[in-house]
N, C-alpha and C positions, 0 to 999 in steps of 0.2 A: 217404392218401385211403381212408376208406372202401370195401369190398369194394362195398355195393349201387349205392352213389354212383356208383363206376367201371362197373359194369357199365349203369347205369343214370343219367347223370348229368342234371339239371336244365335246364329248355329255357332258354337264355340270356335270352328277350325273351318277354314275354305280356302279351296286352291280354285284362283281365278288368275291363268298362266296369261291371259290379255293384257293384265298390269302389273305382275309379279311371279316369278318363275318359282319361289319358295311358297309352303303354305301361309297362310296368313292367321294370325289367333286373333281373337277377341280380346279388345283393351277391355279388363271390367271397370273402368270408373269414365267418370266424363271430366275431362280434359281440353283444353284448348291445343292441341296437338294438328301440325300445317299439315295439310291433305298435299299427299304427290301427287295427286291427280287434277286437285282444283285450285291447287294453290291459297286453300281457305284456313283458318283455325276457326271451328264453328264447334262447340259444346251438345249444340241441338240433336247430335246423329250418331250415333254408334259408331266407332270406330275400329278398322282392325288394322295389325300390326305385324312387321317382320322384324323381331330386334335384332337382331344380327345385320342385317341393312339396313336398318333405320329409316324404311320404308311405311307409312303412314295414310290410307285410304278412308275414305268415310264409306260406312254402309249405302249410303243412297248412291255414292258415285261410283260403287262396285260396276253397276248395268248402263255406264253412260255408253252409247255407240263408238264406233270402230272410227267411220266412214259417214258423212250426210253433206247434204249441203244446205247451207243457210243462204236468209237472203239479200247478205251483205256479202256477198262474195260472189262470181261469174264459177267459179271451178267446184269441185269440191274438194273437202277439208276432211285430214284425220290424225285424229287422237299422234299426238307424239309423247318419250315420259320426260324429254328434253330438250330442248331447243337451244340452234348451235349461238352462240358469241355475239351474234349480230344486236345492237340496237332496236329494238319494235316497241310498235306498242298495238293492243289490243283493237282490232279491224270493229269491235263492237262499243265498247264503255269509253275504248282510245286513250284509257291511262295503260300504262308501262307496264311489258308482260316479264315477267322473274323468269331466266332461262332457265334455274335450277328446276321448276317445277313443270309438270305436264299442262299441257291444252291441243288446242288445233293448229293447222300448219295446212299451207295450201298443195294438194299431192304434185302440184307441176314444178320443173327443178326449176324456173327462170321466175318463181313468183315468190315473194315473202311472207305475203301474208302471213297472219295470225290470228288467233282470241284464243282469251280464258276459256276452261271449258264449262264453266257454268254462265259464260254470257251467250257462249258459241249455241248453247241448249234452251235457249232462255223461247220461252212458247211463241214471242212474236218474233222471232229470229229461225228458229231451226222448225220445222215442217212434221219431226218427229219418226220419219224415216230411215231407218238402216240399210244402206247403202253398200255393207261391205259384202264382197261377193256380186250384188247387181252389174252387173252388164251396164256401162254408160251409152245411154242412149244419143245419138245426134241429133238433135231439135232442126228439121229444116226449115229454112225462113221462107214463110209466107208474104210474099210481095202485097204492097197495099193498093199497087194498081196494074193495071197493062198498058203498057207505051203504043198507043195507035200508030201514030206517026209523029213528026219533030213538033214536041210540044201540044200535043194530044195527047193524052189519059182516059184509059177508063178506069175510074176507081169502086172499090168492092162496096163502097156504101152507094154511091150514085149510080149503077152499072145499066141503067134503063136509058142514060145521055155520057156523052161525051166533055172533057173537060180541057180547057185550054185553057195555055198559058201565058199569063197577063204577066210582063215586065215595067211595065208603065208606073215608076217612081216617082214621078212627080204628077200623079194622077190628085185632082181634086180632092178633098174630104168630104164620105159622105156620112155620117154618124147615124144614117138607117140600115147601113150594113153591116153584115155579122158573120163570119166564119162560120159554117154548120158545124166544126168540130169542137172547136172553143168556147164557143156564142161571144167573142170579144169582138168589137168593130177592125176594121181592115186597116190601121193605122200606116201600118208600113210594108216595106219588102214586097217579093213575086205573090201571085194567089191563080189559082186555078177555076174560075167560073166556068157555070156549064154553058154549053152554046144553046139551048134550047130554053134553058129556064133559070129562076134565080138563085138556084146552088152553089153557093163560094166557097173557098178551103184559102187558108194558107196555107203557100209551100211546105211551109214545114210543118201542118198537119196531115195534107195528104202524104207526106211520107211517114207518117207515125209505123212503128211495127205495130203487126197483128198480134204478137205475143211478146211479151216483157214478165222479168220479173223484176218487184217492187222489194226495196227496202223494211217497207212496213207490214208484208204481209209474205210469207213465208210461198207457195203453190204459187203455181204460175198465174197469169193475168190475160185475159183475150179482148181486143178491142173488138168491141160493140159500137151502133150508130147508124146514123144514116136514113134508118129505115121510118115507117111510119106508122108503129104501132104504137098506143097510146098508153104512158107511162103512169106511174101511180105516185100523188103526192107526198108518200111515203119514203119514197126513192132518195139516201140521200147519199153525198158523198161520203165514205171511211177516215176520211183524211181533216176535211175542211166540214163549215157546219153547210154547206149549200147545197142545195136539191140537185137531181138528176133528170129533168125532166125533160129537157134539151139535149143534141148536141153530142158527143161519144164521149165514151167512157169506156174505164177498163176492168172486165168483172173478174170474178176468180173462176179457174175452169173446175175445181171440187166439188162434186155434189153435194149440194147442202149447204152450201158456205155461201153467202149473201156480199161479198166482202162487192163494192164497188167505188171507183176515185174516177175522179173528170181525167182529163189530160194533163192540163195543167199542173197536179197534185203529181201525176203520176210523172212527168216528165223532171219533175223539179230533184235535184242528186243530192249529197253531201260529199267534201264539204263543202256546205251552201257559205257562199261570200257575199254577204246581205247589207245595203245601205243602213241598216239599222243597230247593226253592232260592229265594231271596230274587227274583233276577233272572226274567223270562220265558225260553222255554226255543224252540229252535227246529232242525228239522231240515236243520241245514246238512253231514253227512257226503258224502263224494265214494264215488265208487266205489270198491268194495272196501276201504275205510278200516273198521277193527274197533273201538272205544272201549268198555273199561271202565264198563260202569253204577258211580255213582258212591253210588248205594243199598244194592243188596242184594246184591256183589260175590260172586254165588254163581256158580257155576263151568258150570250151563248160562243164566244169563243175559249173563255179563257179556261175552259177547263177542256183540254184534250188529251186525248188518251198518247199522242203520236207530236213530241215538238224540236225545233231544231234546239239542240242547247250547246252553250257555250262551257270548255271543259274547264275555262279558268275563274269563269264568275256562275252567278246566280240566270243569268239573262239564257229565258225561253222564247223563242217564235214560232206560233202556229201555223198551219198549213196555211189556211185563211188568210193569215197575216203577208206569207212567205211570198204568196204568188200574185198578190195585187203588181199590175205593173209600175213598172218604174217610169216610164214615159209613154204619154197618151197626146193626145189630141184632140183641141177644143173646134166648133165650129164657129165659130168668132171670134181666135184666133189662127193668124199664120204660122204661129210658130208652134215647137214642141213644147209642152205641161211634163216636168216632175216630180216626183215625187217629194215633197219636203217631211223630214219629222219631230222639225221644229226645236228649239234651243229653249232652255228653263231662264236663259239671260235674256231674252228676244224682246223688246219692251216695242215694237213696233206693233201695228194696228192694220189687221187685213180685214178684205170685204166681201166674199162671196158673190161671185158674178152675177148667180142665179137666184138664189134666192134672199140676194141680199141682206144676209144678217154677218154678223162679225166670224170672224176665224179666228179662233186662239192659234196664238203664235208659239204656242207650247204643243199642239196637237199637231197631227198628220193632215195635210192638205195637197191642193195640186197646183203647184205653180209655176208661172211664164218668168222666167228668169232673164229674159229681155226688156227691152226698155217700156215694153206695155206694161209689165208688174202686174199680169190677169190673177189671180187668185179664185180656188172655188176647193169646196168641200166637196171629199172625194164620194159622200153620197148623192152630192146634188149632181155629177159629174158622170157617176158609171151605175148608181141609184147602189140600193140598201137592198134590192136582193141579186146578187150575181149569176150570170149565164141565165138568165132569163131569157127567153125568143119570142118577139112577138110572132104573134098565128098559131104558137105552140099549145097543148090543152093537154091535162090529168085527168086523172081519178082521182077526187077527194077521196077524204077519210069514209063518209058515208055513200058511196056510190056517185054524188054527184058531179059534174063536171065541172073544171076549176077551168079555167081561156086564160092568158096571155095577150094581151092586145096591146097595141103602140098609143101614146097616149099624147097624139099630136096633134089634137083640134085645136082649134082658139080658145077655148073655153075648157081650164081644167075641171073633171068631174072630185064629186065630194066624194072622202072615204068613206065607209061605213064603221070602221075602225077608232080610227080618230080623227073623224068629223072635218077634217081639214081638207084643203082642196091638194090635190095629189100630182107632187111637183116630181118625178120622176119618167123614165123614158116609157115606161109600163106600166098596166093597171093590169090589177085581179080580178075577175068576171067568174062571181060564183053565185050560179044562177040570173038574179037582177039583179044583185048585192056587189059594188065596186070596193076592189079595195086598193091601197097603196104598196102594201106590201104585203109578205107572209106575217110580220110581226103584229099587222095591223088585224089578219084574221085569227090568230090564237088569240089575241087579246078581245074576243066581241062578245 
C-alpha cells in the first residue's frame, strides 16, 4: 500500500449529487476503468463507483468545477455528464470529444463548443476559478482613442499630441521608421502620425483593444505602452524569445503574475494558416510540455513552452517563428520581399544583398519574386534581435544602462562580442562597449 494511502486512506462511501444522484463506493483495487467524467482509463487515482449505473468517477475529478472560463473560449463553459449527437471535437487538444462521457459545453444555446474536462482544467488553459453561482460580469470596452475630429485621434498612449490620419499608399519607403506599437517599419496600409512630433501607429495598432484575453495565458491582459518610462533588460516576451523594451505590450492584470507578450504574439489566433505547413496549425501543448519549433531550430527558440502544432504530424511553430512577416520591404528595391522557406530539391544558388555571402536555398530567406530576383537573409534584412527602437535605453542586469542606437554612419562600428564589424540596423551601447546584438553581449 502506498505510504500516503495508509496514512491517509480513501473515505469508503460519498455522495457527490454534482455528478451522481446515487451514493458512490470505493472500487478497492486499481483498475483501468473510463472515468464518466473525464473520459479517461487512468490506474494512478482511486476510483469510485455506482454499480448499478455503471457510473465510474476518479477521486481527483470528484472536485473538478461546475462553471469557469478558459482561455480558449470568449463565454463560459460548464461541466455537462453528456453531450447531445453532434459531431465535435475538443476546443483545446482538437481530437474528437466521446458524447457518451462528461466534459465542458459552452452555457450559450447558439454556440457548440466543447473540451475534455481535463484539457478544459489544464493550468494554462483554465484560471482556476469557480464560477458557478458568480454573477457575470459585463467587461466594458475601453476605447484606445478619442476621435477629435474626421481623422484626428487622440490616443491613450500619445494623449500629450494629437494624431492624424495618413492614407498615403503609395507613399515612399522609409526603413528609419517604426510603429511605436510594433517597432516593425511602415511597410504598408493607413498609419496615424502625430502632428507635432515623430510618434507613428499603424492603423491597426492604434486600434488594438485595451483589454484582451490571450490563448496562452488564462486572466485577462491590459495593453501597456506608449509612455516613457525606462524598462528593464530583463523584460521579455511570454510568448516569443524577444525582449520588451520597446513599443506595447500586453501584461496580465493579476497581482503577481509577470506574464507579458508584444502585440504581435498577442494578436496572432488559431487556427493559424501559416506558409510553413500545409495543414492549419493550433495551440494544443499541455503544461510544461517543451516541442521543438520545426522552422528555425535555433537553440533559443526551439524550446518553448507555448507552440502552434499541427494535430495530424509531428510539425511545431513558435511564437518567434509564427509572427515574422510575410512580406516586407527592401529599400533598393521597388518591389515587395517574401518570405521564402526554401525547398530540400532547390539546387539553385542565392546571394545576399547585404552582406553578401550565399543563402542556402534550403533555409528561410526574403525574396523579390520579380524579375530582379533580390535575395537577402532575413537577419541582414530586419537584424537578429527584434522590435528593437533606435533612441530606446534599459536597465541592464547590473544597474547600468543598455542604448539602442541606429547604426547608420559610413563606417560600421566593431562589436565587442564578436569582434566583427556590426552589419545590422542597430547597435547596443552598454556603457563604451558596442555591441551587435543581445547574443553578442551574453556571449563576452
Amino acid at each position: 500500500m502506498n505510504i500516503v494511502c495508509a496514512e491517509k486512506p480513501p473515505v469508503l462511501y460519498i455522495d457527490h449529487p454534482n455528478w451522481h444522484q446515487h451514493t458512490l463506493a470505493l472500487f478497492p483495487r486499481q483498475a483501468f476503468l473510463t472515468c464518466n467524467v473525464c473520459a479517461l482509463a487512468d490506474a494512478s487515482s482511486p476510483i469510485y463507483m455506482c454499480p448499478p449505473c455503471d457510473f465510474v468517477v476518479h477521486l481527483r475529478c470528484i472536485n473538478l468545477p461546475r462553471v469557469i472560463r478558459i482561455s480558449r473560449h470568449p463565454h463560459r463553459i460548464s461541466f455537462t455528464p453528456l453531450f447531445d449527437q453532434r459531431d465535435r471535437s475538443c476546443g483545446v487538444c482538437r481530437e474528437t470529444i466521446d458524447n457518451d462521457f462528461g466534459g465542458y459545453s459552452c452555457i450559450k444555446d447558439d454556440c457548440s463548443y466543447g473540451a475534455h474536462s481535463r484539457c478544459a482544467t489544464q493550468r494554462n488553459v483554465w484560471d482556476g476559478i469557480e464560477l458557478e453561482g458568480v454573477l457575470e460580469e459585463i467587461e466594458e470596452e475601453v476605447e484606445p482613442f478619442v476621435t477629435i475630429s474626421d481623422g484626428i485621434i487622440q490616443h491613450f498612449s500619445h494623449q500629450q499630441h494629437h494624431l492624424r490620419l495618413d492614407e498615403n499608399k503609395d507613399r515612399d519607403y522609409d526603413d528609419s521608421k517604426q510603429c511605436d506599437a510594433c517597432i516593425t517599419p511602415i511597410y504598408f496600409g493607413n498609419l496615424y502620425s502625430c502632428i507635432q512630433c515623430s510618434f507613428i501607429l499603424h492603423e491597426e495598432c492604434a486600434n488594438l483593444s485595451r483589454k484582451i484575453h490571450h490563448p496562452i495565458h488564462p486572466p485577462m491582459l491590459s495593453l501597456v505602452g506608449g509612455y516613457n518610462e525606462v524598462r528593464k533588460y530583463e523584460d521579455k516576451c511570454s510568448a516569443c524569445p524577444w525582449s520588451c523594451i520597446a513599443g506595447f505590450f500586453y501584461v496580465c492584470d493579476k497581482e503577481g503574475c509577470y506574464f507579458k507578450i508584444h502585440v504581435q504574439c498577442a494578436t496572432i489566433s488559431e487556427p493559424l494558416v501559416h506558409e510553413s505547413h500545409m495543414d492549419p496549425l493550433f495551440l494544443t501543448s499541455k503544461p510544461g510540455e517543451q516541442r521543438g519549433c520545426s522552422v528555425c531550430k535555433d537553440s533559443r527558440l526551439e524550446c518553448t513552452n507555448e507552440t502552434f502544432n499541427c494535430i495530424k504530424c509531428d510539425f511545431a511553430l513558435c511564437f518567434g517563428c509564427a509572427t515574422l512577416p510575410q512580406n516586407v520591404r527592401y529599400k533598393h528595391d521597388d518591389h515587395i520581399l517574401t518570405l521564402s522557406y526554401g525547398k530540400e530539391t532547390n539546387t539553385e544558388t542565392y546571394w545576399c544583398e547585404v552582406c553578401e555571402e550565399k543563402v542556402s536555398s534550403k533555409d528561410r530567406f526574403y525574396k523579390c519574386d520579380e524579375y530582379c530576383c533580390v535575395t537577402l537573409h532575413i537577419r541582414c534584412l530586419i537584424g537578429k534581435d527584434l522590435y528593437m527602437k533606435p533612441g530606446s535605453l534599459c536597465i541592464y542586469k547590473d544597474g547600468r544602462k543598455l542604448f539602442v542606437l541606429p547604426n547608420n554612419h559610413m563606417s560600421r562600428p566593431s562589436c565587442t562580442g564578436c569582434r566583427k564589424r556590426c552589419p545590422y540596423k542597430t547597435v547596443l551601447v552598454l556603457i563604451r562597449l558596442i555591441f551587435c546584438s543581445t547574443f553578442c553581449i551574453h556571449h563576452v
